[in-house]
N, C-alpha and C positions, 0 to 999 in steps of 0.2 A: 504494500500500500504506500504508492509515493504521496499520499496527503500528509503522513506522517511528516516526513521532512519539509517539505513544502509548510507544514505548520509549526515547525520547529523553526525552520529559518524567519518567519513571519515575527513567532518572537524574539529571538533573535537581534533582530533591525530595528521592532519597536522597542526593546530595552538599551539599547546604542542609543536611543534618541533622547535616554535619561542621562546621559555622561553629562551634558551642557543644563541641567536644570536639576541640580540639588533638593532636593526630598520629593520632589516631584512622583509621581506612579502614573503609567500605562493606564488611560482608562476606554480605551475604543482602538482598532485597528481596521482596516480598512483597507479591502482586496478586490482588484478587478480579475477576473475570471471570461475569459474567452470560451465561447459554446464548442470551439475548436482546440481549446487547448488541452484535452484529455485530463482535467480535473473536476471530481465531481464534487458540489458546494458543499452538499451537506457531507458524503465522508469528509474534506476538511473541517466543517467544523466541528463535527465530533472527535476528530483529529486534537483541536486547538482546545476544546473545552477537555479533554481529558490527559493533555501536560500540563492545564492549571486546575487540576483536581486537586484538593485537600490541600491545596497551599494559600494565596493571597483570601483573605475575607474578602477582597472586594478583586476580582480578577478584571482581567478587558474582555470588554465583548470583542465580538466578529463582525464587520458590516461585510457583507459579501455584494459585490452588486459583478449581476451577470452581464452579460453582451453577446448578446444573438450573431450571428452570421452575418455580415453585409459586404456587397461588392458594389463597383464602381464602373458607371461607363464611360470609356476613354470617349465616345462618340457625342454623348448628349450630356454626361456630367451626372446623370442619375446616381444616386446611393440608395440601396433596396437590400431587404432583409431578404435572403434565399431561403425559398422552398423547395424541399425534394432536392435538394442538389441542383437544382436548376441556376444555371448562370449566366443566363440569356437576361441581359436588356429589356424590363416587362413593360417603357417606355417608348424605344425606340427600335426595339429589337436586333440590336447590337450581338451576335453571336458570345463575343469573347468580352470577359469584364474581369477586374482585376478585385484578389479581397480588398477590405477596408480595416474590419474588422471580424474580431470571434478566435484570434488563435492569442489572446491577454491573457497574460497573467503576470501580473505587477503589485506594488503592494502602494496603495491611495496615496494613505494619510496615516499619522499617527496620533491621536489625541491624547495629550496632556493634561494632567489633573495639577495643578500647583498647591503647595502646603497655603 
């Protein structure tokens, strides 16, 4: 299960972000997710809420926000959410379109709780 590491690194990055803010605590974390990038949401967060089991009283959540599949017409400039694998142009019908998005996964934001 690579959600394990993938939520392991997530804390990881958000606790680096306490070196510059003294007493400070992780209180939100906050992950884009590509419908392409072979992660699936909820095993990460079950991932992420079970390496901060039985430790912090007040842990960080998880904001996961997804991103559907979207390609681009080189022709007309459309950005369209693909169905069925379909990569045809649904405006102009353009054969060939290039992705946009759906292969993210990145980490947002880190949110900060100050003493």
């Amino acid at each position: 299960m690579h959600e394990m590491s993938i939520a392991t690194s997530l804390l990881d990055a958000a606790r680096d972000q306490l070196r510059g803010h003294p007493g400070a605590r992780v209180s939100k974390v906050g992950v884009r997710i590509g419908e392409w990038s072979g992660v699936d949401p909820e095993s990460l967060r079950f991932c992420f809420d079970a390496l901060l089991a039985g430790g912090d009283p007040n842990p960080p959540s998880l904001d996961i926000e997804f991103l559907a599949r979207q390609n681009r017409c080189a022709a007309c400039g459309t950005v369209f959410a693909l169905t069925d694998f379909e990569i045809q142009c649904p405006h102009c019908g353009e054969p060939i379109t290039s992705p946009v998005s759906g292969n993210e996964l990145e980490l947002a934001y880190v949110e900060l709780e100050e003493p």
